[in-house]
Structures are given as structure tokens and as C-alpha cells.
C-alpha positions as CSV (number, residue, x, y, z in Angstrom):
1,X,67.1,-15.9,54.6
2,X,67.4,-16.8,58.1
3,X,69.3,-19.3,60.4
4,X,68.3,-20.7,63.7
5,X,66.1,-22.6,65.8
6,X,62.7,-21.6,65.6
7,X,62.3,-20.7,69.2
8,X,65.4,-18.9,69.0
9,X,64.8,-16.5,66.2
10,X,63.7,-13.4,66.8
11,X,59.9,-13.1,65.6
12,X,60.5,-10.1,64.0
13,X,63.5,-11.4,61.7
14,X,61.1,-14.8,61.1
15,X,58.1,-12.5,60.1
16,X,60.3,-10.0,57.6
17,X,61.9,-13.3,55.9
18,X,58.2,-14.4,55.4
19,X,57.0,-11.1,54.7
20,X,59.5,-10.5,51.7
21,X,60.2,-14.0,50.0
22,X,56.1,-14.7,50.1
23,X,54.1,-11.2,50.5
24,X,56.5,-9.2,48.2
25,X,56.2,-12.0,45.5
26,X,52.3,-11.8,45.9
27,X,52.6,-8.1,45.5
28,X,54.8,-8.3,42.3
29,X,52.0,-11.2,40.8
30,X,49.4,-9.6,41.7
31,X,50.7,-5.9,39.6
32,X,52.1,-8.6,36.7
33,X,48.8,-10.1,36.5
34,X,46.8,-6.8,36.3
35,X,49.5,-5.9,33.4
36,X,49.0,-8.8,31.8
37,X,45.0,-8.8,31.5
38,X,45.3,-5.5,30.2
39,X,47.8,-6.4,27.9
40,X,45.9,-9.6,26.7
41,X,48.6,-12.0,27.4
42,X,51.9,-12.3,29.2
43,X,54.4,-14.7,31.3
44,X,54.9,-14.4,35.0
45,X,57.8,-16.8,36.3
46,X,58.4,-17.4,40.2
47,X,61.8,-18.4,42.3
48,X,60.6,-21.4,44.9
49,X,63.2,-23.3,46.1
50,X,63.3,-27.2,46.8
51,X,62.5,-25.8,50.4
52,X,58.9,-25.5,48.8
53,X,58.8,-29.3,48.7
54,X,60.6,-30.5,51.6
55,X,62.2,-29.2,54.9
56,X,64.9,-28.7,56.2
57,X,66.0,-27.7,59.8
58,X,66.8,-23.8,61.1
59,X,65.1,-22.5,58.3
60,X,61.7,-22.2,59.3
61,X,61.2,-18.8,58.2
62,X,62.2,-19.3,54.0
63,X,61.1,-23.2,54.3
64,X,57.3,-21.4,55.6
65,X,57.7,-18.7,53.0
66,X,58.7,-21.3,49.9
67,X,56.0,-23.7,50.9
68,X,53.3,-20.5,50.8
69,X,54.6,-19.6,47.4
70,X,54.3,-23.4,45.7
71,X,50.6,-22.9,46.8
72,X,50.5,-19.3,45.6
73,X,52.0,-20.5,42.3
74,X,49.7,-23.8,41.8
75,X,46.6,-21.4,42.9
76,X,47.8,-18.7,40.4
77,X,48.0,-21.4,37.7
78,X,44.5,-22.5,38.0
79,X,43.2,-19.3,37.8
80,X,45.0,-18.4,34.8
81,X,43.3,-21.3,32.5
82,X,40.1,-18.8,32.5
83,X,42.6,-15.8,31.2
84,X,44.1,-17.8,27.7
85,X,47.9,-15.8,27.0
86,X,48.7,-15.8,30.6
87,X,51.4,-18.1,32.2
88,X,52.3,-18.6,35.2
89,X,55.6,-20.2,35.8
90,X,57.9,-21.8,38.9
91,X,61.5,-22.1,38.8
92,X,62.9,-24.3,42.4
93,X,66.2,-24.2,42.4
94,X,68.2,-26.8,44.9
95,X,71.9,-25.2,46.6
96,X,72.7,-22.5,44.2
97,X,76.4,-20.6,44.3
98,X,75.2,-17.1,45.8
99,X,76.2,-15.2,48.9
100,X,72.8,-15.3,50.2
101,X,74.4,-18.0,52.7
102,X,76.8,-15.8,54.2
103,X,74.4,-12.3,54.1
104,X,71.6,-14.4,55.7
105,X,70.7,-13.7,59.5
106,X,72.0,-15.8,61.8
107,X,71.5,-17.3,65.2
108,X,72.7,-20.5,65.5
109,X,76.2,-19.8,65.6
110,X,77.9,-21.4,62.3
111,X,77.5,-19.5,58.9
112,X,75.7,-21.3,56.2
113,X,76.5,-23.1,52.8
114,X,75.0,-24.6,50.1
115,X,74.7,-28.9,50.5
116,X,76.6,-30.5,47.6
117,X,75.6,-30.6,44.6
118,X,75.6,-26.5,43.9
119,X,74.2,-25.4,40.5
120,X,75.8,-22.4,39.0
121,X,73.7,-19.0,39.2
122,X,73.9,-19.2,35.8
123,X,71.9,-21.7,35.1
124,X,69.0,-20.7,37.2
125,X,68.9,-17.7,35.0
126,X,68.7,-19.9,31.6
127,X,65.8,-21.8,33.1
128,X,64.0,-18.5,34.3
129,X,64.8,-17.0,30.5
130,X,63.4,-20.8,28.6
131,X,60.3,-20.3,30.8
132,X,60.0,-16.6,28.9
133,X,60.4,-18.7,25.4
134,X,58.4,-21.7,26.4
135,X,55.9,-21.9,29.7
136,X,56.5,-24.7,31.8
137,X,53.9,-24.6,35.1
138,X,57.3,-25.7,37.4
139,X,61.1,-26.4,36.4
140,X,63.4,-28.0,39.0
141,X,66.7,-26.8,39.1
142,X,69.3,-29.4,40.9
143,X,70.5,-33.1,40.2
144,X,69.2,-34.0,43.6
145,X,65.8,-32.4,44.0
146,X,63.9,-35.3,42.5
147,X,65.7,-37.4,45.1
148,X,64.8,-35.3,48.1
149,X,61.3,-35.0,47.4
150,X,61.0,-38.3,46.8
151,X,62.1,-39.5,50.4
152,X,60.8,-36.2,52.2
153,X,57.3,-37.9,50.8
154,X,57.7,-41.4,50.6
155,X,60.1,-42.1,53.4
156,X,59.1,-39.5,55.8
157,X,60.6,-41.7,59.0
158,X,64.1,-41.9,57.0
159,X,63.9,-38.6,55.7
160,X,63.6,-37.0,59.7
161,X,66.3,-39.1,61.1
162,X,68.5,-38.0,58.5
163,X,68.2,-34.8,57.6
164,X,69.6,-32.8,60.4
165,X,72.5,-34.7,60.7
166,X,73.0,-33.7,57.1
167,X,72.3,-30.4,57.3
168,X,75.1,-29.7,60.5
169,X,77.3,-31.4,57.9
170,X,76.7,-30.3,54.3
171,X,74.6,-27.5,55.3
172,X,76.9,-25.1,57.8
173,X,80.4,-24.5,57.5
174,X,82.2,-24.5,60.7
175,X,83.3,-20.9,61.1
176,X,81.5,-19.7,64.3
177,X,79.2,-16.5,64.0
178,X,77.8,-13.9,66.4
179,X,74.0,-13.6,66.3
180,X,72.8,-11.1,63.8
181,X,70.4,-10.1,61.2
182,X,72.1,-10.0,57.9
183,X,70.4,-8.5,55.2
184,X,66.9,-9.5,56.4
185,X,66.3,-5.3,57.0
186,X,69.3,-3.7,55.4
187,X,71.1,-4.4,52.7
188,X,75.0,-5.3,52.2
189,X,76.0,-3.8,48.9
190,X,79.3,-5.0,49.5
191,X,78.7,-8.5,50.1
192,X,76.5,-8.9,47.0
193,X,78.1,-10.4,43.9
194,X,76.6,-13.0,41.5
195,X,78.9,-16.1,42.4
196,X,79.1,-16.7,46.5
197,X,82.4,-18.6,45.8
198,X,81.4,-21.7,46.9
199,X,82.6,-23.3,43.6
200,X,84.9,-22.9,40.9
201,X,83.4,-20.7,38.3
202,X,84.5,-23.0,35.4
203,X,83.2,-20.7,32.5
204,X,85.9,-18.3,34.5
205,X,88.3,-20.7,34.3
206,X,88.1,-21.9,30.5
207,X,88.7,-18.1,29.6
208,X,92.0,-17.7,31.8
209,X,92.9,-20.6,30.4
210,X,92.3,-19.5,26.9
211,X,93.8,-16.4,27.9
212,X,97.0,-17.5,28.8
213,X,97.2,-20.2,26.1
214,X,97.1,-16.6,23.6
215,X,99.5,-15.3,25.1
216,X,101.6,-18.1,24.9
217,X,100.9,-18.7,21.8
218,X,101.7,-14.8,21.2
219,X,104.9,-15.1,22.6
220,X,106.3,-17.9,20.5
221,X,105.5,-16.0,17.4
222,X,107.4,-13.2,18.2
223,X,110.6,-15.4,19.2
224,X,110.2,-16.9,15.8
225,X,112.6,-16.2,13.4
């Protein structure tokens, strides 16, 4: 993922965000699907993004690449009512807590975060595993997204006005950045964790709790007389 203006990212870092989050996906569909014919039947499931719906400002490169994988997706489904036991499913998430925020390029000088409300990683993954058990064509992932697309379409006017206001406020945090390309070309193994820490890992937090509440309870017993 990258952040910037447009016309002020390099075309090289706008053409490898493209290049990976829409060409690398065709590739992997396009080796599934030769699998799966083979094979008589399987399931391929997809990560969009709500970005593949609507837009959003100094994103150009993953809102381009997200849009050309909703059509990939729809175009794949189509094709796979002549092959019966393939599937072709799309999971778009909304804000999700990752560190992809913070490993993204940047050139607009402010590092990324997800806009409120941010759905655990964790529950991306369940809906990725139910379309494995039951094949839905597209699964949305985020209290909001419903809401977005509904004004990105219906209230287009609104929708412009607003959004860029909302993005400078929900959608950057205000520690200033130096330009830079992230992980767009090389990887950061050592910013690369499931959780991005942008929320309270609650699951985390009931098992402290329980933890401490044992040992409590662990302690008393052994003061007993």
C-alpha cells in the first residue's frame, strides 16, 4: 500500500502496488483455477477491500488495484457457472488492525491509520475460513461498509465534499514522516506482526485477566488454613 498524491508518487511505487495487489492475485487465480478443473471442483476466495467500492484520497494506487480485482472477481464468477464445483469467492474488508498502515510507502508526510471502526484480523480470517465451508460470491467485512457505499453511489456530491476532510482526520495520524517506499519492494520482517496495535486486542485481554484472576485465586488457597 501506498500514500500520496497521485502526481506526487513515484510511478514506479504506483505501478508495483498495482502490480502486486491486482496482477499477483490474477496469477494465483489463474494457477487455482487450472487446479481446480483438474481436480473437478474447488474454492478460490479473494481479499478486496471496501476500496473496491468506493474511493478514497492518496490511495490511488490500492483504490485502482481493489477496483480491478472486484471486476476480476465478478468476471471469474461468471465464468465459473460453466465449471459446476468451482467457487469463486470475495472477502472486502473495511479498516482492519494490521501494520500494513505503518509499512505502507509514503509521501505525503503523515503515517497512516485505520478510520474508526477497525475490525479485528481475526475476523477477516473467520470470514475467509466460512467462505471454505460455505461459498458466498462477496462477504463484507466492517459495520460501516454498507454505509460508505451507499453514499459513494447515491450521494456522490456529499460523498466528495466529505471524504477528504475525513480521511486527514480518521485516516492519518499526525506523526510526520519522510518520503519512502515501505514495503512496496522489500519487505520489513520486523514490522510484520498480526495485530498493528491500533486497538485493544480484547481476546488478549480476557486471558490476562483470567490469568491473574488464577493466580489470585491460587494465592488465597495457599493462605488458607
Amino acid at each position: 500500500m501506498s500514500y500520496g498524491r497521485f502526481d506526487e508518487t513515484p510511478a514506479e511505487v504506483f505501478e508495483q502496488v498495482v502490480r502486486t495487489d491486482l496482477l499477483a492475485a490474477a496469477a494465483v487465480a489463474r494457477e487455482a483455477l487450472l487446479r481446480f478443473r483438474a481436480a473437478g471442483g474447488g474454492t478460490l476466495v479473494l481479499t478486496g477491500s471496501v476500496l473496491g467500492h468506493i474511493t478514497a484520497p492518496y490511495m490511488s494506487g490500492y483504490v485502482a488495484a481493489k477496483w480491478g480485482l472486484q471486476g476480476l472477481a465478478r468476471t471469474l464468477q461468471q465464468e465459473a457457472r460453466e465449471t459446476p464445483g468451482i467457487a469463486i469467492c470475495l472477502v472486502n474488508p473495511g479498516s482492519v488492525d494490521t501494520p500494513v498502515y505503518r509499512q505502507a510507502a509514503n509521501y505525503l508526510g503523515r503515517i497512516g491509520r485505520p478510520p474508526p471502526p477497525v475490525a479485528a484480523p481475526e475476523r477477516v480470517a473467520r470470514a475467509i475460513a466460512g467462505c471454505l465451508d460455505r461459498p458466498r460470491r462477496e462477504v463484507s467485512v466492517g459495520r460501516l461498509n454498507v454505509i460508505m457505499r451507499f453514499g459513494f453511489t447515491a450521494l456522490p456530491g456529499v460523498y466528495d465534499v466529505l471524504v477528504g476532510p475525513l480521511m486527514r482526520l480518521a485516516g492519518l495520524t499526525r506523526q510526520p514522516v519522510a518520503a519512502h517506499r515501505g514495503i512496496v519492494f522489500t519487505p520489513n520482517p520486523a514490522g510484520e506482526a498480526v495485530r498493528g496495535g491500533w486497538v485493544p486486542d480484547v481476546s488478549q485481554l480476557v486471558r490476562a485477566a483470567g490469568g491473574r484472576a488464577a493466580g489470585v485465586a491460587s494465592a488465597v488457597r495457599r493462605r488458607l488454613p
